[in-house]
LUMLOKE-158914 format. One record per atom (N, C-alpha, C): residue in three letters; chain; atom name; x negated, y, z. Coordinates in pm, whole numbers, padded with zeros to 5 digits, always signed. Layout:
% LUMLOKE-158914
["ala","A","CA",[X,Y,Z]]
...
//
This chain:
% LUMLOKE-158914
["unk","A","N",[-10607,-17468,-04385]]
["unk","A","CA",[-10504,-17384,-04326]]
["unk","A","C",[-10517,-17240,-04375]]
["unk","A","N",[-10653,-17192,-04407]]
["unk","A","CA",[-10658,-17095,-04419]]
["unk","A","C",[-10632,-17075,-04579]]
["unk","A","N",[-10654,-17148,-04649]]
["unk","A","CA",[-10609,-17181,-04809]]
["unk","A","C",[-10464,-17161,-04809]]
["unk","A","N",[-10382,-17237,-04716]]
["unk","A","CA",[-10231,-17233,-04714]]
["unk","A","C",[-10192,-17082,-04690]]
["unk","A","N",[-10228,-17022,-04582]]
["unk","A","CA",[-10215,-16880,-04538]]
["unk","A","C",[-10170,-16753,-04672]]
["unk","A","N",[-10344,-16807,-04766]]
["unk","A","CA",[-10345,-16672,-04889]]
["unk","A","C",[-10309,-16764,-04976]]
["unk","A","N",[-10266,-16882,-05009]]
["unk","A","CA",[-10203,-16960,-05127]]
["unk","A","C",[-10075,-16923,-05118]]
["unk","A","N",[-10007,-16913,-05007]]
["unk","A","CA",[-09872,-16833,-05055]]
["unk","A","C",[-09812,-16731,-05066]]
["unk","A","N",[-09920,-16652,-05086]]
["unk","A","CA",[-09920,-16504,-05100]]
["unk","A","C",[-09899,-16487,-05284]]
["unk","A","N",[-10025,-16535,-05334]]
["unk","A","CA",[-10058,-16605,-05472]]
["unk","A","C",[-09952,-16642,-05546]]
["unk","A","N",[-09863,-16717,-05482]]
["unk","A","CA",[-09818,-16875,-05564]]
["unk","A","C",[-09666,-16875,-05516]]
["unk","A","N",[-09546,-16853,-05570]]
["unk","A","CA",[-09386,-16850,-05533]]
["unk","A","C",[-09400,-16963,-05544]]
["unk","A","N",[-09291,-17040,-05499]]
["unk","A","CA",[-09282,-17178,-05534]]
["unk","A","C",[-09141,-17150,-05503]]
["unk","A","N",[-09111,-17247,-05540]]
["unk","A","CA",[-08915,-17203,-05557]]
["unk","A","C",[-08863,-17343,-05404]]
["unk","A","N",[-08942,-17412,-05363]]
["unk","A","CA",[-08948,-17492,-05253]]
["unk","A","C",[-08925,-17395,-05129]]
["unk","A","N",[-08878,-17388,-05049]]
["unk","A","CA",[-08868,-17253,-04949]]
["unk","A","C",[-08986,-17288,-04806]]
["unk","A","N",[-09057,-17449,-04818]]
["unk","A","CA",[-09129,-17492,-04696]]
["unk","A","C",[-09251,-17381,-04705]]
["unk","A","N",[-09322,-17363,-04813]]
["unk","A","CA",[-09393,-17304,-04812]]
["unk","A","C",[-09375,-17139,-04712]]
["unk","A","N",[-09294,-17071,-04755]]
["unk","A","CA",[-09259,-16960,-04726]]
["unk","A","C",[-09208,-16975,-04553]]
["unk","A","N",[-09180,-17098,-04530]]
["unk","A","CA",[-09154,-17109,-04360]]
["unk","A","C",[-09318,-17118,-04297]]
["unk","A","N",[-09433,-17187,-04360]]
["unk","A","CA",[-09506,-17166,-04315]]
["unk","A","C",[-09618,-17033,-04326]]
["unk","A","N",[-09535,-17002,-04408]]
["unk","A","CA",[-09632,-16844,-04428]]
["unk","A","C",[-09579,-16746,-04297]]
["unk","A","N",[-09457,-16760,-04272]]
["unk","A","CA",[-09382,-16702,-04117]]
["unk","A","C",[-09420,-16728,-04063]]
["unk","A","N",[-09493,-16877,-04011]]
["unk","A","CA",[-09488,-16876,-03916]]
["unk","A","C",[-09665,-16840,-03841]]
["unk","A","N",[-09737,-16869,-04007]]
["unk","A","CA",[-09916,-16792,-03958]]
["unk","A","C",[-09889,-16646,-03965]]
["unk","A","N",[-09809,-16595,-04050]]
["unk","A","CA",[-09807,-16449,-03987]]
["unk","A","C",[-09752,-16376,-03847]]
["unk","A","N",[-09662,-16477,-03801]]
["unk","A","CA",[-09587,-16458,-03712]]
["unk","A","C",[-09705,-16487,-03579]]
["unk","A","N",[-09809,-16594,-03585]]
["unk","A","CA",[-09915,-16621,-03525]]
["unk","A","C",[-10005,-16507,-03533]]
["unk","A","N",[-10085,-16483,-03645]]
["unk","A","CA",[-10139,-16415,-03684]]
["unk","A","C",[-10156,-16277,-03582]]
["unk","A","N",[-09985,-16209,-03606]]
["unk","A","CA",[-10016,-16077,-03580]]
["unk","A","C",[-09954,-16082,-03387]]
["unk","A","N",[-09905,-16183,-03344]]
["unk","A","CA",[-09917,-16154,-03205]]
["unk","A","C",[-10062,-16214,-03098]]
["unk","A","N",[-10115,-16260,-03204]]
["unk","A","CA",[-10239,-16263,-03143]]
["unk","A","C",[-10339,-16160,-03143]]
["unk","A","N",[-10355,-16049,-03254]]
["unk","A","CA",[-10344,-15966,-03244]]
["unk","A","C",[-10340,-15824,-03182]]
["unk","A","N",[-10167,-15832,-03133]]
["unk","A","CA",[-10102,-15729,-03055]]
["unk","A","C",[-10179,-15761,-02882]]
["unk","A","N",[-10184,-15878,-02875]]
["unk","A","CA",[-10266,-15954,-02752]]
["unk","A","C",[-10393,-15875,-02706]]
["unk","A","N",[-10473,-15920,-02848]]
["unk","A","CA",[-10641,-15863,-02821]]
["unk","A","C",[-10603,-15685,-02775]]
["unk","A","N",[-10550,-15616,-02891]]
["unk","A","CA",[-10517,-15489,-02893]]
["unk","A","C",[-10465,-15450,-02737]]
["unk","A","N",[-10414,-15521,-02721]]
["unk","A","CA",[-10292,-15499,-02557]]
["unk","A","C",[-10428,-15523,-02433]]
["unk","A","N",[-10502,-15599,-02464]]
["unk","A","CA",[-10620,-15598,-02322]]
["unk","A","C",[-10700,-15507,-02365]]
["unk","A","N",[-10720,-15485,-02448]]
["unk","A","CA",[-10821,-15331,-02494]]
["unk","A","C",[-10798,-15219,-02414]]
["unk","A","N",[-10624,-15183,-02453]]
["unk","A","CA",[-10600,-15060,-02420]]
["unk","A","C",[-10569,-15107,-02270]]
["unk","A","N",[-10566,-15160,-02218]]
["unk","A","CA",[-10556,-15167,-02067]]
["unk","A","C",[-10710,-15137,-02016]]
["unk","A","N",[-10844,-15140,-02076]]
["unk","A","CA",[-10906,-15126,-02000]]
["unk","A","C",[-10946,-14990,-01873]]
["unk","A","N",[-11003,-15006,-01831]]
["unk","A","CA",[-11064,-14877,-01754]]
["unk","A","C",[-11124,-14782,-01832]]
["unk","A","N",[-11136,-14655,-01841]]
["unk","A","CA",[-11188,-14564,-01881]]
["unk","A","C",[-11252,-14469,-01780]]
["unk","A","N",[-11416,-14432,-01811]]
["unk","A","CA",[-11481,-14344,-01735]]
["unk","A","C",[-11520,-14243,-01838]]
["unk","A","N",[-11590,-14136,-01784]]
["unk","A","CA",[-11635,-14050,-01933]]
["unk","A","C",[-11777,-13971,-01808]]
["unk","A","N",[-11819,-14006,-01859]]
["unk","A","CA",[-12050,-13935,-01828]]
["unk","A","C",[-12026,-13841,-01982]]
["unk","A","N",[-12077,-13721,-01922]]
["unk","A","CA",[-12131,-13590,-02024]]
["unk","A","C",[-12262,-13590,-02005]]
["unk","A","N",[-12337,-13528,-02103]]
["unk","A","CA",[-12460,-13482,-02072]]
["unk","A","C",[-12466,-13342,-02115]]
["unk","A","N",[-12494,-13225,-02033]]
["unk","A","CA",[-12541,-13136,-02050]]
["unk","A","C",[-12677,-13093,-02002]]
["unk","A","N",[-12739,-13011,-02078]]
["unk","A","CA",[-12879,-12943,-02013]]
["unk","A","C",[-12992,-13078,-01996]]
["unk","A","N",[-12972,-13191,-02075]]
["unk","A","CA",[-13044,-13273,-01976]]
["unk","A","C",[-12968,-13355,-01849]]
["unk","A","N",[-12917,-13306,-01832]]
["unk","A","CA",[-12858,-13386,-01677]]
["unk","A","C",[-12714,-13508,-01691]]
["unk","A","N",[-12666,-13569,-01641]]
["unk","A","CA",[-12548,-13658,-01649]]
["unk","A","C",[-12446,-13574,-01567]]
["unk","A","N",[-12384,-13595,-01584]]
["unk","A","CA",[-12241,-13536,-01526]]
["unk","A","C",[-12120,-13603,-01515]]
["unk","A","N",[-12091,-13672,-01430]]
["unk","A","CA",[-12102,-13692,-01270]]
["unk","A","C",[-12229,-13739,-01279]]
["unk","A","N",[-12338,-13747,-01202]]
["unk","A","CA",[-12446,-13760,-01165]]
["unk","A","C",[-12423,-13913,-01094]]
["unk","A","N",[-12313,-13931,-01041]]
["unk","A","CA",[-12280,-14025,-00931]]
["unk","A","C",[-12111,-14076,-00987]]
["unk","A","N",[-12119,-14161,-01020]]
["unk","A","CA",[-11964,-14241,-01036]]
["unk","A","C",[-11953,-14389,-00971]]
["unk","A","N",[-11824,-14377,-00934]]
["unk","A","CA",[-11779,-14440,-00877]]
["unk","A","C",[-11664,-14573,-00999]]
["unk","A","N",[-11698,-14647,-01000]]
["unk","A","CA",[-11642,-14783,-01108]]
["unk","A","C",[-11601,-14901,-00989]]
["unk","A","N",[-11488,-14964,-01025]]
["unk","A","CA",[-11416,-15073,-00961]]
["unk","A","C",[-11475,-15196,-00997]]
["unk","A","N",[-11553,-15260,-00868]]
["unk","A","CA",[-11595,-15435,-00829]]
["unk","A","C",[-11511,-15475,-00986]]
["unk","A","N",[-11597,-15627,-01035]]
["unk","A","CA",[-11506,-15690,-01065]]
["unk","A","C",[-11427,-15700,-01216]]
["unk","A","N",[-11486,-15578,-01275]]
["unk","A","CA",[-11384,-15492,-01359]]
["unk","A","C",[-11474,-15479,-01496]]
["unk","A","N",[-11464,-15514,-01594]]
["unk","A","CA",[-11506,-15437,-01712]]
["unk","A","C",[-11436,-15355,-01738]]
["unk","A","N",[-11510,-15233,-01771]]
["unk","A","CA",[-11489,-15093,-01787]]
["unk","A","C",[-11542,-15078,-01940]]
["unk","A","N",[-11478,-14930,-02011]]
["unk","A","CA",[-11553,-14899,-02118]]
["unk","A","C",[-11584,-14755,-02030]]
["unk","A","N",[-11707,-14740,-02075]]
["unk","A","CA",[-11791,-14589,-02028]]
["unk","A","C",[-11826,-14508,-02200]]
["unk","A","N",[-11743,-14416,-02183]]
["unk","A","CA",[-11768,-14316,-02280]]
["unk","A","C",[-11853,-14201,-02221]]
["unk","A","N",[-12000,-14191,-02325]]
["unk","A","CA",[-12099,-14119,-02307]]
["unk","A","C",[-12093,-14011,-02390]]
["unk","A","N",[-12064,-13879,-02401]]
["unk","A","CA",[-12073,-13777,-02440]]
["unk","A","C",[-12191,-13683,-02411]]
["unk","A","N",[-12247,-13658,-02524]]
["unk","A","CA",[-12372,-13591,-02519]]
["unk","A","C",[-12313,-13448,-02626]]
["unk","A","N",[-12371,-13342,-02515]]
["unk","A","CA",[-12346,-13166,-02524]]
["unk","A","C",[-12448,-13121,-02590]]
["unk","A","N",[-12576,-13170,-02568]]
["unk","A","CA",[-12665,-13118,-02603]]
["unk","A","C",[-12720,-13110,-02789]]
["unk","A","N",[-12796,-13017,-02799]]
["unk","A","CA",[-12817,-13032,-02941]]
["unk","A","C",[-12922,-13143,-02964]]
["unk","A","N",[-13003,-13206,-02876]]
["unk","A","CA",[-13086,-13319,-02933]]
["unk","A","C",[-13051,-13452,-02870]]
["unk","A","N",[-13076,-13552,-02904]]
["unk","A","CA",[-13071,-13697,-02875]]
["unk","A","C",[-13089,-13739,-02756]]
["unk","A","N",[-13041,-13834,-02654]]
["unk","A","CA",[-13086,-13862,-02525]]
["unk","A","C",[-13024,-14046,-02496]]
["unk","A","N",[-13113,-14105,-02473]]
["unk","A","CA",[-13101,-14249,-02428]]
["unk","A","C",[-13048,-14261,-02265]]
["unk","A","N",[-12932,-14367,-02293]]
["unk","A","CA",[-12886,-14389,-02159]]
["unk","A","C",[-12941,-14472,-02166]]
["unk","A","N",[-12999,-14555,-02036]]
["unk","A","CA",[-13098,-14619,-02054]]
["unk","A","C",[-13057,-14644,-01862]]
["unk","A","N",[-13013,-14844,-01806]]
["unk","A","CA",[-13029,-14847,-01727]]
["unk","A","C",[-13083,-15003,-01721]]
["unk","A","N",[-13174,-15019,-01654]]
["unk","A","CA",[-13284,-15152,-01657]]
["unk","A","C",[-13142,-15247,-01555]]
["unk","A","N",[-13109,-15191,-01417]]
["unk","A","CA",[-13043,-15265,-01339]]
["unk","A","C",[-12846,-15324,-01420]]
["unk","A","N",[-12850,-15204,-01536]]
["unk","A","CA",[-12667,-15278,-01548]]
["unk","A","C",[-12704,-15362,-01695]]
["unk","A","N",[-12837,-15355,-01750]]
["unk","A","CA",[-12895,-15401,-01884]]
["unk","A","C",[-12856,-15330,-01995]]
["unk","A","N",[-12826,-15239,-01962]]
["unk","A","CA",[-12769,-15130,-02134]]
["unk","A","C",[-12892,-15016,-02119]]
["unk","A","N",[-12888,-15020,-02301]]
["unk","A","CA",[-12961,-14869,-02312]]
["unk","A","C",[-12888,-14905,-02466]]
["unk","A","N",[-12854,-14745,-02481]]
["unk","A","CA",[-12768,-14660,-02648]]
["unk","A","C",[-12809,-14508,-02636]]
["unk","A","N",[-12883,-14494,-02727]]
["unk","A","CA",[-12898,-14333,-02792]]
["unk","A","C",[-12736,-14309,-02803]]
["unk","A","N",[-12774,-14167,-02769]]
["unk","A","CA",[-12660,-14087,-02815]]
["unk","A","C",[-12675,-13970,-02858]]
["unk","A","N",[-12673,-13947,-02980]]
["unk","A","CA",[-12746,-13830,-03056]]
["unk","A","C",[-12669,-13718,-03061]]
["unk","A","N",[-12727,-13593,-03030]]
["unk","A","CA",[-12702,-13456,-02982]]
["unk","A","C",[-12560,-13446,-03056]]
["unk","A","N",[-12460,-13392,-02984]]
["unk","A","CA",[-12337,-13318,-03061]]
["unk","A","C",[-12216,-13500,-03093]]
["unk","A","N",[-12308,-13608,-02992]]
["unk","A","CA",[-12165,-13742,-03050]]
["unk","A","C",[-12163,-13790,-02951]]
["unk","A","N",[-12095,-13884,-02924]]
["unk","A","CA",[-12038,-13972,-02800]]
["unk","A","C",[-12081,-14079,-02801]]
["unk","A","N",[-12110,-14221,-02739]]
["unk","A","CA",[-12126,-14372,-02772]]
["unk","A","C",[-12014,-14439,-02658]]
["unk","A","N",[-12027,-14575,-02689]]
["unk","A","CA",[-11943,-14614,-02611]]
["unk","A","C",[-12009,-14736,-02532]]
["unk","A","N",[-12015,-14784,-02436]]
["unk","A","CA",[-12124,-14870,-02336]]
["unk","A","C",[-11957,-14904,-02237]]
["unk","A","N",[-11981,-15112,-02288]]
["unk","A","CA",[-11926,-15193,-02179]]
["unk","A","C",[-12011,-15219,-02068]]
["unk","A","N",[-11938,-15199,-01977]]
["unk","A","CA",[-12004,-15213,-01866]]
["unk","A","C",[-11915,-15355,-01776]]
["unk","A","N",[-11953,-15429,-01665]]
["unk","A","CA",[-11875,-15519,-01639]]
["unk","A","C",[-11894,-15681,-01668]]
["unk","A","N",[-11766,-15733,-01578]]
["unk","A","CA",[-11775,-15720,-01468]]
["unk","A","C",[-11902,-15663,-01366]]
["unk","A","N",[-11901,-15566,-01285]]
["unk","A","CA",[-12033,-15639,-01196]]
["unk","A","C",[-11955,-15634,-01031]]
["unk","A","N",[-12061,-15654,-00935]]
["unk","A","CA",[-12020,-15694,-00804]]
["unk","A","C",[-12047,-15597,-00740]]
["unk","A","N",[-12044,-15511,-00660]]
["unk","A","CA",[-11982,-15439,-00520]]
["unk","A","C",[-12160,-15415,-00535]]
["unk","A","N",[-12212,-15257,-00544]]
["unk","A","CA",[-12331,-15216,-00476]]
["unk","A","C",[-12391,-15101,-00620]]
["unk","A","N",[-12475,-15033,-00601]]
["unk","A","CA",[-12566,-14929,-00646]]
["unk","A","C",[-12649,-14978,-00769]]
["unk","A","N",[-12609,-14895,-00886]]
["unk","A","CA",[-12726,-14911,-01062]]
["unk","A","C",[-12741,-14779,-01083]]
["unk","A","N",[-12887,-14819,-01131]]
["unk","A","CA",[-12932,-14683,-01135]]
["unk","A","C",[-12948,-14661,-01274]]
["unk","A","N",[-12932,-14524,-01336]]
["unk","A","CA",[-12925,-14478,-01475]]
["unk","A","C",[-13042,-14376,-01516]]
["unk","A","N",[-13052,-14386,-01630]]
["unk","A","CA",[-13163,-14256,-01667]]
["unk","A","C",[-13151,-14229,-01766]]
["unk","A","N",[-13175,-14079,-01844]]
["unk","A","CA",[-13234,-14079,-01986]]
["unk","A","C",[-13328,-14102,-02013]]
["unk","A","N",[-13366,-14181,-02089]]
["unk","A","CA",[-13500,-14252,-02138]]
["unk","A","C",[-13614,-14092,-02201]]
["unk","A","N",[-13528,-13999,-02259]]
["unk","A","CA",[-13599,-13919,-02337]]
["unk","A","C",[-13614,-13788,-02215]]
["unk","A","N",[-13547,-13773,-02106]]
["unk","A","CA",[-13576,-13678,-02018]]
["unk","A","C",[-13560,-13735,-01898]]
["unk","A","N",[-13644,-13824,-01835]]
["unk","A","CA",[-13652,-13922,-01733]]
["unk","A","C",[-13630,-13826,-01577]]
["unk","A","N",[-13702,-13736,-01613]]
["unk","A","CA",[-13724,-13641,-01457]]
["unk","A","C",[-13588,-13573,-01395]]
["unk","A","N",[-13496,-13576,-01523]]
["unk","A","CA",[-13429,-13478,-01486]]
["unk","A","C",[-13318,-13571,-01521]]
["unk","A","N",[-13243,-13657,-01617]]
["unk","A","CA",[-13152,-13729,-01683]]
["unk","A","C",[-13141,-13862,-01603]]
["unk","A","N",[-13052,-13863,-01433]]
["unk","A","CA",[-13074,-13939,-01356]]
["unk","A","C",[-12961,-13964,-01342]]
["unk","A","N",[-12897,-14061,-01257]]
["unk","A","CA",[-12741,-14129,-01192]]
["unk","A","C",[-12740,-14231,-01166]]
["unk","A","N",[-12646,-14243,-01109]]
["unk","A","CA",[-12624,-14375,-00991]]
["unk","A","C",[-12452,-14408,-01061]]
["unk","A","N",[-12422,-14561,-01087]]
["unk","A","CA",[-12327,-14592,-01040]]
["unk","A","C",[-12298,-14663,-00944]]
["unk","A","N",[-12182,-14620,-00845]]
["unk","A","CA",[-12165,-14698,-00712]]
["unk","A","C",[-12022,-14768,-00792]]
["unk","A","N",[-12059,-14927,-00762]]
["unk","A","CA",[-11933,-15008,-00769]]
["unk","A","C",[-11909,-15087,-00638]]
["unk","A","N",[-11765,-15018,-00585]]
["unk","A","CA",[-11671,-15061,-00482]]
["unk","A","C",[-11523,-15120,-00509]]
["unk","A","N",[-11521,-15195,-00410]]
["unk","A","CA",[-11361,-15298,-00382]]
["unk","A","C",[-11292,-15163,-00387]]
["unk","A","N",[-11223,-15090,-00535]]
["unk","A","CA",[-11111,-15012,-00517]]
["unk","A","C",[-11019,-15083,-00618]]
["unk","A","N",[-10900,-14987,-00609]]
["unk","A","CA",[-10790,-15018,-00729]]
["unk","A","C",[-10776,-14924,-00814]]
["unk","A","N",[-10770,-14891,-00954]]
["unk","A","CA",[-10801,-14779,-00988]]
["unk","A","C",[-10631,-14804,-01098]]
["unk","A","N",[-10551,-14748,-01036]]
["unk","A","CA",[-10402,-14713,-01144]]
["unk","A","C",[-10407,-14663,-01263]]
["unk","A","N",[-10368,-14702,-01395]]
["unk","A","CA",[-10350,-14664,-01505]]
["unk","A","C",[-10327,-14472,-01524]]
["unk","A","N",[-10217,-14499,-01418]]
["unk","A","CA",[-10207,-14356,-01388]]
["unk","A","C",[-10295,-14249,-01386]]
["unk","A","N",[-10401,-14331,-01264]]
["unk","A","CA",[-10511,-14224,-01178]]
["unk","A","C",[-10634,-14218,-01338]]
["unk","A","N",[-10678,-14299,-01397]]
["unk","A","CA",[-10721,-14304,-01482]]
["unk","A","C",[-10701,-14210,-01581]]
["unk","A","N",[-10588,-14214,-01662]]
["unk","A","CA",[-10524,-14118,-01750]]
["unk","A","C",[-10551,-13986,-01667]]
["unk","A","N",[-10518,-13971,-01550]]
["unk","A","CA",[-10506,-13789,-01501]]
["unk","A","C",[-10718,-13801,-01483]]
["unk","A","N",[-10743,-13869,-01396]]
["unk","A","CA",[-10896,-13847,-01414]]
["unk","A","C",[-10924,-13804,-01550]]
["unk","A","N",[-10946,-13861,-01662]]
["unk","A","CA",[-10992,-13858,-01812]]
["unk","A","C",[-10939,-13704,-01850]]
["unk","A","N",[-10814,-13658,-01832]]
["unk","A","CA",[-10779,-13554,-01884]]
["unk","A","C",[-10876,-13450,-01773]]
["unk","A","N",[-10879,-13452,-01660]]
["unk","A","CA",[-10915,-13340,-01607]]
["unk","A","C",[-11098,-13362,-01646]]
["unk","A","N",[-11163,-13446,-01696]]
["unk","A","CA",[-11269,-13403,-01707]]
["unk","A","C",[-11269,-13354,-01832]]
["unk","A","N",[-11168,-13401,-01915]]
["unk","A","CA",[-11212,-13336,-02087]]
["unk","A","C",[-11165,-13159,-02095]]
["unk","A","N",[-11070,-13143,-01990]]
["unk","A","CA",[-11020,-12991,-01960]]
["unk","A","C",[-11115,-12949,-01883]]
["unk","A","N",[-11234,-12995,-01815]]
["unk","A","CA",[-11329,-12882,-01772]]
["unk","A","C",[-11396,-12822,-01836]]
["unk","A","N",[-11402,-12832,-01982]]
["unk","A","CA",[-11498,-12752,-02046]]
["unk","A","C",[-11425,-12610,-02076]]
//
């Protein structure tokens, strides 16, 4: 099938069957696609900064239930590991870049976070609760934390 796909890309044939089935894997092709792309951008978005050492929100709040993408932005000029034993992620995020950490589904209750490289001070909690979180409320959250700087 997949021979047929790039064989008639290759190869005119003056037969027109060919060319109906090239419609119809592209026609497959790219709304499967638009699909994956379309649950992507629906997901949740959170955004954790790190300045000074510290997380910022210190404390977030994420919806039961839900895979989320958590964008980690690090301020600082050196490297710092998010690093949480209870949600199973740890990603460097090296001074002056961002990473990106799926989080999710999980169930209703308290994970605790740290920087691996400044443990004492590079602390947070996520609390996940039964909320609903609107596309809307999302989008205006995200903007007002990237406008606090």
């Amino acid at each position: 099938m997949i021979y047929q796909y790039f064989h008639c890309f290759t190869h005119k044939k003056s037969n027109n069957e060919p060319l109906k089935k090239c419609n119809i894997l592209n026609i497959l092709l790219l709304s499967l696609a638009f699909c994956h792309f379309n649950v992507l951008a629906k997901r949740p978005e959170f955004i954790i900064e790190i300045k000074n050492h510290l997380f910022y929100p210190a404390n977030i709040t994420l919806p039961a239930n839900t895979k989320i993408k958590l964008i980690v932005i690090n301020y600082d000029e050196t490297p710092e590991q998010f690093d949480s034993f209870e949600l199973n992620r740890e990603k460097v995020i090296f001074g002056g870049k961002q990473a990106v950490i799926y989080i999710g589904p999980l169930s209703t209750g308290s994970y605790h976070f740290f920087g691996e490289y400044h443990p004492d001070s590079a602390r947070g909690i996520v609390n996940v609760k039964n909320i609903n979180i609107s596309i809307q409320n999302r989008v205006k959250n995200k903007i007002e934390v990237n406008n606090a700087n």
